[in-house]
N, C-alpha and C positions, 0 to 999 in steps of 0.2 A: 834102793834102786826102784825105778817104778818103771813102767812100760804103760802104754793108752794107745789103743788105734795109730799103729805106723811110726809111734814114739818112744825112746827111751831115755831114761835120764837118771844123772848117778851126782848124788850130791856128797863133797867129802869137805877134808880141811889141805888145804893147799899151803906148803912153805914159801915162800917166796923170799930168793935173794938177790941180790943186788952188786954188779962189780966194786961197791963201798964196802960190801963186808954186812950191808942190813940184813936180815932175816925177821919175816914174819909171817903168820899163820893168815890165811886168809881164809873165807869159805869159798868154794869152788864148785861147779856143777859142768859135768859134759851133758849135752843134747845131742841125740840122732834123730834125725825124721825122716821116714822111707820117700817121702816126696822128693828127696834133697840127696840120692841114695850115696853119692860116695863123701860126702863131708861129715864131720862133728862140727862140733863148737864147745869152746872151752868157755865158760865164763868164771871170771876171778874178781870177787868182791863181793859187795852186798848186794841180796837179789832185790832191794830197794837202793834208789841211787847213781851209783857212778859206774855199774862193775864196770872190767873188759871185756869185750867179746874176742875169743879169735877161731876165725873156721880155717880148718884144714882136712886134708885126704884121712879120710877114715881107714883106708889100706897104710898111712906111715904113719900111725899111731898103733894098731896093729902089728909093723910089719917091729916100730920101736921095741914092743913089749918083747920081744926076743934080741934082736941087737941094734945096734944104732942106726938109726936111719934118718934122712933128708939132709938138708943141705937150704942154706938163705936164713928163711926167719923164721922157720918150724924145725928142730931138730928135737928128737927122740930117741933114749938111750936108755937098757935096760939096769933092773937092779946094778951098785954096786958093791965092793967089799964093805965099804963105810958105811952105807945104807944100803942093806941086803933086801928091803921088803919096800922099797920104793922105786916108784918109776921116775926119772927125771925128762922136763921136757926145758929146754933153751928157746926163749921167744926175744927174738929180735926186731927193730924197726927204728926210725932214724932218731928216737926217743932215747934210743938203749938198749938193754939189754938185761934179760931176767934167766933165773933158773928157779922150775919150779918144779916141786918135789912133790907126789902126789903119791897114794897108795898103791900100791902096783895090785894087790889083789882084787880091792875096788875097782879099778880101769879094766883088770880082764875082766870083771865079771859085765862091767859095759859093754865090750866089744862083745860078750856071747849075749848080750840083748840084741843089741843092733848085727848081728850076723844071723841069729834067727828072724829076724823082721826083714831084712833083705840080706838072703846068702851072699856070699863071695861068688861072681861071676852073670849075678841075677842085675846087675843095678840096674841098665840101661833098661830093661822090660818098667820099670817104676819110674823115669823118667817123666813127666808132662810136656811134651815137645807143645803141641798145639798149644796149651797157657800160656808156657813162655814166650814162644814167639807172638799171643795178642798180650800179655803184660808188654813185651820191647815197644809192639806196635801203639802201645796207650791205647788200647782196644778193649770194651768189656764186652763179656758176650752173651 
């Protein structure tokens, strides 16, 4: 796990399965940036290449590591009886549908990066409103 000014990032090995019955290992890496305060990003695959990216709420990855949470194309569910030390997250989209099995002690120890780099209930204070609105506006300043 590493951490940089505002960033944290936890690179592990990611299972990855398939409604076919595939399974396989991929490398995997979550990103926080306090700039960005209430998303991650999962990326799966080679960090040269094709990986996926998928950003989601940094609160339902968190809120997964204790019991299921979300709903659509992010859902997150804690350890279970059959894999007691993994986290599972279901990523859907009009593609399909995966289930990917990640370390669970690895993932908390991300969220206590990123929860020390922006507490729970701090995000909106690390916001860039003024950026964002001249990025929308195609504005440099």
């Amino acid at each position: 796990m590493e951490q940089h000014l505002g960033t944290a990032t936890c690179h592990m090995t990611a299972h990855v399965s398939t409604p076919a019955g595939l399974t396989s290992p991929l490398p995997a890496e979550f990103l926080y940036q306090a700039g960005d305060p209430y998303a991650v990003q999962l990326s799966l695959g080679p960090s040269t290449g094709s990986a996926r990216v998928w950003t989601f709420a940094r609160d339902l990855l968190a809120e997964g590591v204790e019991r299921p949470a979300g709903a659509g194309d992010v859902r997150v569910a804690p350890r279970c009886r059959h894999h007691p030390y993994s986290l599972r997250i279901v990523l859907s989209n009009r593609d399909g549908t995966a289930l990917i099995e990640l370390p669970a002690e690895k993932v908390a120890g991300f969220l206590r990066q990123a929860f020390s780099l922006v507490p729970p209930g701090t995000e909106s204070r690390h916001l860039n409103i003024d950026g964002t609105i001249t990025a929308l506006m195609g504005r440099s300043r």
